[in-house]
C-alpha positions in Angstrom: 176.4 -110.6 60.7 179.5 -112.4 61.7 181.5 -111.2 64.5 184.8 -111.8 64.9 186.9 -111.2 68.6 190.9 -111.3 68.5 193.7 -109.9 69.7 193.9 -112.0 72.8 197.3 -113.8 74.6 199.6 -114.5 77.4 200.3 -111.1 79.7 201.6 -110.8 82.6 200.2 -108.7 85.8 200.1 -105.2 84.9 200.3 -105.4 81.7 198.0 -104.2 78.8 196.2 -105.9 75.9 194.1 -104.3 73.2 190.9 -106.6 71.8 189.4 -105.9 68.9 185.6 -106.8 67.6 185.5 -106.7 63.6 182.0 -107.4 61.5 181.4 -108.6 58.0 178.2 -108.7 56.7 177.0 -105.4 58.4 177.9 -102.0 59.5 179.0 -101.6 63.4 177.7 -98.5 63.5 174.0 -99.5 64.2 174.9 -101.6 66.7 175.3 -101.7 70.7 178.5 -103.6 71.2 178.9 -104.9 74.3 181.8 -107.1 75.6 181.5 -110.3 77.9 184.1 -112.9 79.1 183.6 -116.3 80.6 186.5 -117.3 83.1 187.0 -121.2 83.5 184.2 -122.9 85.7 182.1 -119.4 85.8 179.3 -118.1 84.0 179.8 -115.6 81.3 180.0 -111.8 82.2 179.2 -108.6 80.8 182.7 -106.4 81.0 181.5 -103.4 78.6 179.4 -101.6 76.6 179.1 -98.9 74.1 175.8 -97.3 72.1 175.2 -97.1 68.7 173.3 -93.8 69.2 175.3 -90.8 71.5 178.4 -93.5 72.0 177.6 -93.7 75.6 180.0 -96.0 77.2 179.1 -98.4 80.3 181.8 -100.9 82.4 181.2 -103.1 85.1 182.9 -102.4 88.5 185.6 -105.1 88.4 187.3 -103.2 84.9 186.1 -99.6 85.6 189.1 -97.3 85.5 191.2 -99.8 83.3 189.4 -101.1 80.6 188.6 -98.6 77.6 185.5 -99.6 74.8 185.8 -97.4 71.8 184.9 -97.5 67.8 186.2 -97.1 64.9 183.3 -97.1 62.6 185.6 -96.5 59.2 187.4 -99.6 60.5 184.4 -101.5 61.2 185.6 -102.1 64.7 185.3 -102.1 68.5 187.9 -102.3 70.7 188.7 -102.9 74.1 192.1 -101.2 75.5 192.6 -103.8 79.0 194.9 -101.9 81.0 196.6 -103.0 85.0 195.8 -106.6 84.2 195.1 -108.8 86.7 195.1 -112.6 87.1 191.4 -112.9 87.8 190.7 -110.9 84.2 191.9 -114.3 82.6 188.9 -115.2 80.2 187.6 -115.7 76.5 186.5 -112.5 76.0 183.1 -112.3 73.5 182.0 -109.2 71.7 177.7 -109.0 70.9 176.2 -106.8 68.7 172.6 -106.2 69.2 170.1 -103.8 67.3 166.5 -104.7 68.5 165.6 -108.1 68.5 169.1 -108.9 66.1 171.8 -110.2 68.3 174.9 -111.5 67.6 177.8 -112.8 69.2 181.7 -113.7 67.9 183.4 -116.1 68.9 186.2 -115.6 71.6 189.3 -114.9 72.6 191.4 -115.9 75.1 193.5 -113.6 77.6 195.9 -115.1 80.1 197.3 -113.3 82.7 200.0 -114.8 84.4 203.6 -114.4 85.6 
């Protein structure tokens, strides 16, 4: 499975990006996708999650109430809608994809928030 995270750029405060997670090599659908981002000089983060089962969606504190994880199985995808951005959400955002002991990560993407 190769994962694949884009859609990231320059924003400024209070603005809005969407991410996207695509897959080749395997169907999303069977997977729990979770997101992650690693700011400069910290250690990597989980930011979200959504099942592969009943779609239950999880977010951490920091992006609850902004940040929106959804799928779009006949796309192959996983999104993240990042709404109110704020400077400290500046990070290479990762998707993983896990289903049992398979686990998988893309490689990143940047988002810069910044005036």
């Amino acid at each position: 499975v190769q994962l694949q995270a884009y859609g990231g750029g320059l924003v400024q405060p209070g603005g809005f990006l969407r991410l996207s997670c695509g897959a080749s090599g395997a169907s999303l659908d069977y997977y729990a996708i979770g997101w992650f981002r690693q700011a400069p000089g910290k250690e990597r983060e989980w930011v979200s999650y959504i099942s592969s089962s009943d779609g239950s969606k999880k977010y951490a504190d920091s992006v609850k109430g902004r940040f929106t994880i959804s799928r779009d199985n006949a796309k192959n995808t996983v999104y993240l809608q990042m709404n109110s951005l704020k400077p400290e959400d500046t990070a290479v955002y990762y998707c993983n994809a896990q289903r049992g002991l398979a686990n998988y990560w893309g490689q990143g993407t940047l988002v810069t928030v910044s005036s």
